[in-house]
N, C-alpha and C positions, 0 to 999 in steps of 0.2 A: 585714165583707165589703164589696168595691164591688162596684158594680154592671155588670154587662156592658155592654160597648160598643155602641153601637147598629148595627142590621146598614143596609145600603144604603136610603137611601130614593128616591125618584124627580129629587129633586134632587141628589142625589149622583150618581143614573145618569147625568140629564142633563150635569151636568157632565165624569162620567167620556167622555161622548160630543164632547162639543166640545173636552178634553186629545186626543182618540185622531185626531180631526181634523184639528188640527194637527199630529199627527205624534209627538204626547207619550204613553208610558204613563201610567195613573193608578195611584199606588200604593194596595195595598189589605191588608188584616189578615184571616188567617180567625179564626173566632169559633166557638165553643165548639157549633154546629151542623153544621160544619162536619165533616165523615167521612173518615178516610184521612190527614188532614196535622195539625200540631202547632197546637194554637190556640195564635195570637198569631205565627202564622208570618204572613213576609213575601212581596205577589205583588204581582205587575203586570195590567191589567187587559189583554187583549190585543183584543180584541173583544164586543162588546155583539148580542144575537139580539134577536128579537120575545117580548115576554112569553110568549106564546102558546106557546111551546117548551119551557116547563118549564125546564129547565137552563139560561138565558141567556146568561149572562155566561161568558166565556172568558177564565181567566187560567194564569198560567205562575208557577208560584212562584219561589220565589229559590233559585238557585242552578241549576237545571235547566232543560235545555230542551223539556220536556214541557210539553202545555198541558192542563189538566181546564176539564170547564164546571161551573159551580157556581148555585146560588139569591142571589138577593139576601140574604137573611137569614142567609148563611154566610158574608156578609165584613162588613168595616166599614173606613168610613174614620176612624174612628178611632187612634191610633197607642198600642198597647197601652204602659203604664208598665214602663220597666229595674228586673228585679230587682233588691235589693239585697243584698248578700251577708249573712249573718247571722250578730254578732259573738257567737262563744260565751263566757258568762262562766264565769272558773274556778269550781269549784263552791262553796258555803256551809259556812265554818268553815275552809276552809285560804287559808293566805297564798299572798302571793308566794314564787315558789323563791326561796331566798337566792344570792346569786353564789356561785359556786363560788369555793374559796380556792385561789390557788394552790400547786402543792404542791411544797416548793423538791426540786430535781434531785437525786439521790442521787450524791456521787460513786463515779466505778467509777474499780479499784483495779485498776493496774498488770497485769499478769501475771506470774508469779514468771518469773525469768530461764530456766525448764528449761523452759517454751512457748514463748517469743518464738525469732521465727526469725530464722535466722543471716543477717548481712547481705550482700548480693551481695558478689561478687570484683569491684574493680575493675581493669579491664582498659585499662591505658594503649595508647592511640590512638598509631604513628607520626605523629612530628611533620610539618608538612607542609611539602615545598621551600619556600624563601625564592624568591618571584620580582620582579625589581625593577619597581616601577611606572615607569610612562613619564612623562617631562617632563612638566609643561604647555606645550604648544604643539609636543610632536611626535608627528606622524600614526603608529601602527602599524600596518602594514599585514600584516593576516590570511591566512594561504594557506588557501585554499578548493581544497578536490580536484577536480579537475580534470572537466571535465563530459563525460561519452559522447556523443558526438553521432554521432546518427543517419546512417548513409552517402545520400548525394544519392544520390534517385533520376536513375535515366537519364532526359534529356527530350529526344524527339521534333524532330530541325531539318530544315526542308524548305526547300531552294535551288531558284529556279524561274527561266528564262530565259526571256523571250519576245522575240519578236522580231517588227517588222511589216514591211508590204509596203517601204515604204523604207529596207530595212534597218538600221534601228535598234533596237537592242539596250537593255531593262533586266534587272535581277536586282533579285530579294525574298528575303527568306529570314521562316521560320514557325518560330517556338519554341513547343513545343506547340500550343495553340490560338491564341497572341498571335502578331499579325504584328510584327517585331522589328525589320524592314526594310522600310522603304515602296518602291515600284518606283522602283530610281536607273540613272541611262544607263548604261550600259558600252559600251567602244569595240569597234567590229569585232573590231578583231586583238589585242585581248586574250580574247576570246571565242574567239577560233583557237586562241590560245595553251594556252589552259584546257584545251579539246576538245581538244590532242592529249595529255594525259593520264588522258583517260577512256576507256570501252571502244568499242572499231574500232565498233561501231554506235550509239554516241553521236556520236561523231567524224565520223562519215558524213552523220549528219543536221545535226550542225551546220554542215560544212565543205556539204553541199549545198544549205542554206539562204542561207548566205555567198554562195556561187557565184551562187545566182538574183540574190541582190542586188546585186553584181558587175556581173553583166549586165544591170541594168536601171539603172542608173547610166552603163554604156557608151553604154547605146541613148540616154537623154540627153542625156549629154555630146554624142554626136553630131548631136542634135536641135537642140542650144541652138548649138552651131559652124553647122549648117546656116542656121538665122536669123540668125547673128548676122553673115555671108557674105552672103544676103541683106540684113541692114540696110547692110552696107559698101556694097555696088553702088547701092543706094538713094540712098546720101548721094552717092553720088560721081556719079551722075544729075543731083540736087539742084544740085550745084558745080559740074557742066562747063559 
């Protein structure tokens, strides 16, 4: 028989107290006092109480995350001894099994001709066309059937004319949301020209647009002849 392990003593506490301090379990063994769990099971010490509390010591055995408080005398640090498995001996007066011999195969014998089954038809394969391989080094080229392609959606074009106080004339044009055309000049009288093939109230605004600008190039002109009639008489003041 050996002897049981010794259960905690005050220097094991303390020490179990300065592992838990730092941060360390102490590992710990129950012991044959011990109620509820397997002696020689494996725990951890989790927390140490005041003697005075009866049940002190707080550990968490292995494997689970319950924790029991237990007595000093119900653990030990001690590290219980690994069973060892125990070899059974064959019993008294018989050997060893002999090897077994082995035992040659028996041949098996044909089946008489009136069993065995008839053997497939063989059923000749048309042979298949001869088709000539291609050179080395000439390209064959595959016809591939011809692909469905989808019909173009219709897309949205917006022609815009503007025109300003000095009668000058751009056009843009908008294909769907992309401007396609950035504002480029076009000439008056092509801008006439356009407008008389749109409708009498397009035509109207354009040719009435024209027309301001018309006249306000007249008033100009006449402005710029007026000064420039004035500079004549001027210079000729100047020279007499």
């Amino acid at each position: 028989m050996t002897d049981a392990p010794a259960a905690l003593s005050e220097k094991d506490l303390a020490a179990a107290r300065a592992e838990l301090a730092g941060g360390r379990p102490y590992p710990v063994w129950f012991t044959a006092a011990a109620v509820g769990v397997p002696v020689g099971g494996s725990a951890k010490i989790v927390s140490i109480g005041e003697p005075a509390e009866g049940d002190f010591v707080e550990v968490r055995p292995t494997g689970t995350k319950d924790t029991v408080f237990c007595s000093p005398n119900e653990l030990t640090g001690t590290r219980p001894p690994r069973r060892r498995a125990k070899q059974t001996a064959p019993p008294a007066g018989r050997e060893a099994a002999a090897p077994q011999r082995e035992v040659p195969a028996r041949a098996v014998s044909a089946p008489p001709p009136a069993a065995r089954k008839p053997a497939p038809a063989v059923v000749e394969k048309p042979e298949k066309p001869v088709v000539d391989k291609p050179v080395v080094g000439e390209t064959v080229a595959e016809e591939k059937p011809p692909r469905s392609r989808a019909a173009a959606r219709p897309v949205e074009v917006t022609v815009t004319l503007n025109s300003t106080a000095e009668g000058e004339w751009t056009v843009e044009v908008t294909t769907g949301r992309k401007r396609s055309v950035r504002p480029t000049p076009v000439q008056p009288a092509d801008v006439a020209k356009a407008a008389r093939s749109l409708p009498s109230a397009v035509a109207e605004a354009i040719e009435s647009s024209l027309a301001a600008a018309r006249q306000r190039q007249i008033e100009r002109v006449e402005r710029l002849r007026a000064e420039l009639d004035a500079a004549q008489r001027a210079l000729q003041d100047l020279s007499g």
